[in-house]
N, C-alpha and C positions, 0 to 999 in steps of 0.2 A: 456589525449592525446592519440593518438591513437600507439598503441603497437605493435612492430614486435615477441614478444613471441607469439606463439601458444594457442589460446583458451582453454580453459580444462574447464571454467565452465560459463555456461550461464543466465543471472539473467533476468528475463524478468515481469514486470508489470503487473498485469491483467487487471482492468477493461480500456479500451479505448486504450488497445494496445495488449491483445491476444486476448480478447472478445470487440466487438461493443455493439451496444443497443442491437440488436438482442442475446448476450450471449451466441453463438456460435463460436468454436473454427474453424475456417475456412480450409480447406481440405490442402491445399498447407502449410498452416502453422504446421500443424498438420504431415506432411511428410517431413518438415523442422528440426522441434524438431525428430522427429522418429530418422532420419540420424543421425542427430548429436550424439544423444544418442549410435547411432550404431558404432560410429567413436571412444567411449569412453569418451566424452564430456562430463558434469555433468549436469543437465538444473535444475534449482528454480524456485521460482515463488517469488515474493516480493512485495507486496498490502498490502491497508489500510484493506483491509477486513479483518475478523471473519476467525478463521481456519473454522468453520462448512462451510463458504460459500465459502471459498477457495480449500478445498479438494478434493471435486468430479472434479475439473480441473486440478489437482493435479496427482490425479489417471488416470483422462480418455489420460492424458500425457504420460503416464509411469513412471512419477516423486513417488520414494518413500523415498527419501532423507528427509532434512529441508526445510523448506520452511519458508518464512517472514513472519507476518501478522500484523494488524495495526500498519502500516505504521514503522516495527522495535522492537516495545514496546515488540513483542514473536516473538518466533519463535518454532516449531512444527516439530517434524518427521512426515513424512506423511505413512510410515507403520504402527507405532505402536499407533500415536498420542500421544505419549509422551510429553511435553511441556517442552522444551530444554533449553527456556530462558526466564525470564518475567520479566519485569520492570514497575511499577506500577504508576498512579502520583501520585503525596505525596497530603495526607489527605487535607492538605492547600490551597491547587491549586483548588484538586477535589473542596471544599467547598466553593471556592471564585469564580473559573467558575460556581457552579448551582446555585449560589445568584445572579451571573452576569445574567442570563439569565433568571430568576425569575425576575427580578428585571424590564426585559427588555423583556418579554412576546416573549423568542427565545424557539423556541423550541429543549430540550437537549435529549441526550442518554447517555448512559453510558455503561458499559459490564464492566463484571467480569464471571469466569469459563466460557468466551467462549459461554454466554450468553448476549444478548441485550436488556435492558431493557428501558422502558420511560415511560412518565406519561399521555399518552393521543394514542390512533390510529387516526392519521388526516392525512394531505393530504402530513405533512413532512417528519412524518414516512414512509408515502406510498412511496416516493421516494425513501429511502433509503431500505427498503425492498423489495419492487420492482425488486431493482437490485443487491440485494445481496440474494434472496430470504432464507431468515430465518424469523422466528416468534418472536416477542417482546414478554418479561413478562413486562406486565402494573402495574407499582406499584405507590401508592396514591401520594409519592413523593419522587424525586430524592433524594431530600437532605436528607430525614429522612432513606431512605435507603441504602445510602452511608455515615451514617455521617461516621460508624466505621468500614465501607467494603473497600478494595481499588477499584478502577476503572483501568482499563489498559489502558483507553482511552476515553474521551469527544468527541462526535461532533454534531456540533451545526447545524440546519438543516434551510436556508430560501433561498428565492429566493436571486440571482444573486449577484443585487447588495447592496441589504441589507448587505453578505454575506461577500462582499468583505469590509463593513462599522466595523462590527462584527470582523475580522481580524486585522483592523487597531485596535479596542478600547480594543480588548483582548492583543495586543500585546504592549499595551502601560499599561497595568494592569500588566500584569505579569512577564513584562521582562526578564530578563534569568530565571525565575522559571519552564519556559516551554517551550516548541516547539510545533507552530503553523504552520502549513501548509494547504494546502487546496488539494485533491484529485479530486473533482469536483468542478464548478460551483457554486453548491448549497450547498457545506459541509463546515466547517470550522472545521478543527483534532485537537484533542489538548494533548499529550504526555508528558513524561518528557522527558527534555530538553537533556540529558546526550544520548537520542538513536533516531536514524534517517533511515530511507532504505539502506542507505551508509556507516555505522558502522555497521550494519545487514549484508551486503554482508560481510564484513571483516571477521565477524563471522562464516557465511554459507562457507567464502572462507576456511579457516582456518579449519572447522572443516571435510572438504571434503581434504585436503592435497592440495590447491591448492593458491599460489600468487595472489596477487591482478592484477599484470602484467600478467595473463592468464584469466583474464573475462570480460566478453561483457554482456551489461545490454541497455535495451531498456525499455521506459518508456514514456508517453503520458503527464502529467502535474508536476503540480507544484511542487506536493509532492517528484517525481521522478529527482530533483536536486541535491541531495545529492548522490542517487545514480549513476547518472552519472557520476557524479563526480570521484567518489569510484574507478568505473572501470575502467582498463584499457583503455578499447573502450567504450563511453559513447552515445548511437546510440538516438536519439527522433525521435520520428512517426512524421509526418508532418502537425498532428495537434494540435499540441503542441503550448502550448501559449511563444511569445518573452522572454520568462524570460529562459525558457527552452532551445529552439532553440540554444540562445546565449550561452549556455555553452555545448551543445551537440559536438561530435567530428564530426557525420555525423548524417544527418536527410534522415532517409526514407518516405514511403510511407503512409499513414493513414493504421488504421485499416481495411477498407476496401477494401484497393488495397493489402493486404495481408505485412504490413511494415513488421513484426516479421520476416517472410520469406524473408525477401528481406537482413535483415541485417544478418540474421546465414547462409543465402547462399553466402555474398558477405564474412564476416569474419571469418566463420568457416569452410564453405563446400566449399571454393572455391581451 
């Protein structure tokens, strides 16, 4: 619900709400965070993404705080890159999603140390690299290299509405053993169950000295539900799919009309 306490800290999305395809930080939004920062405001960042793909946005920000990354699972000082908090999926999970998706010719990834690894360069990974630009380690198989490593995070990579089929038959496998979200289109996350974007802010709030009743979080999908949730002021981009919208406090502009800007100017700098 939307809050008459004073902003003190900012949680903002990355991919499809500070960055477009294009993965530039757009000028007005960039002189948005600047202020805010200048007013004493705290700004985060809270993405499914890999600290390595998250940091250089991180920095080119100002931000050297915490910062979120897949989707809650860590979370990351961005001066020293420390690793602040990590929750892993349990061995069970990891080994019963990459039999799922062996079994069912999806194609998986996996990460541990902040590294992404998968068993093939094709047109799935290509998407997902693409837009997080970092380098896979290709190892012979998932499952034989995770039997006894943990994972921080599964995602399963296929078009659309495969994608969306993938969600329904994983979330009927693993029932609370896990947390399934979707950040894109084409992705399918899969976490443990106990952390979320939204219990990540708590964390980021808490360890910055600041109430959940002082922060504004903006987010573009699925995965950003929780997060809204979380905060005070729960803002979604305008191109946010109906599941979002509907629990949003206020909806701006897309990423391209400069939304991020629109919501720290109407609730923070105004």
């Amino acid at each position: 619900m939307l809050s008459t306490t004073p902003i003190r800290l900012v949680a903002l999305d990355l991919d499809g709400t500070l960055v477009g395809e294009d993965l530039v930080v757009r000028p007005r939004v960039r002189e948005a965070v600047a202020e805010a920062q200048r007013r004493g405001v705290a700004v985060t960042i809270v993405t499914g993404r890999m600290f390595a793909a998250a940091r250089p946005y991180a920095l080119e920000l100002g931000i050297t705080g915490p910062i979120v990354c897949y989707q809650g699972a860590a979370i990351f000082d961005v001066a020293t890159g420390a690793t602040l908090r990590q929750v892993a999926l349990r061995p069970d999970v990891t080994a019963e999603v990459l039999d799922w998706a062996h079994a069912h010719g999806v194609h998986a990834q996996c990460y541990a140390d902040d590294t992404l690894y998968v068993e093939a360069i094709n047109r799935f990974s290509k998407r997902y690299t693409d837009l997080a630009r970092v380098e896979p380690v290709v190892v012979p198989s998932l499952r034989a290299a995770f039997a006894d490593r943990p994972s921080i995070k599964i995602v399963l990579v296929d078009d659309p509405d495969a994608s969306e089929q993938h969600l329904v038959a994983l979330r009927a496998l693993l029932g609370e053993r896990a947390y399934l979200t979707r950040s894109h289109v084409d992705f399918v996350e899969v976490i443990d169950p106990h952390v979320n974007k939204g219990e990540a802010l708590a964390f980021v709030a808490d360890r910055c000295g600041v109430g959940l009743d002082a922060t504004l979080a903006v987010g573009d999908a699925w995965n950003d539900v929780p997060l809204l949730d979380a905060a005070a002021i729960g803002v979604a981009m305008g191109s946010g799919p109906p599941e979002l919208l509907a629990r949003a406090d206020a909806v701006v502009a897309d990423v391209a009309h400069d939304g991020v800007a629109e919501a720290i100017e109407r609730y923070v700098l105004a």
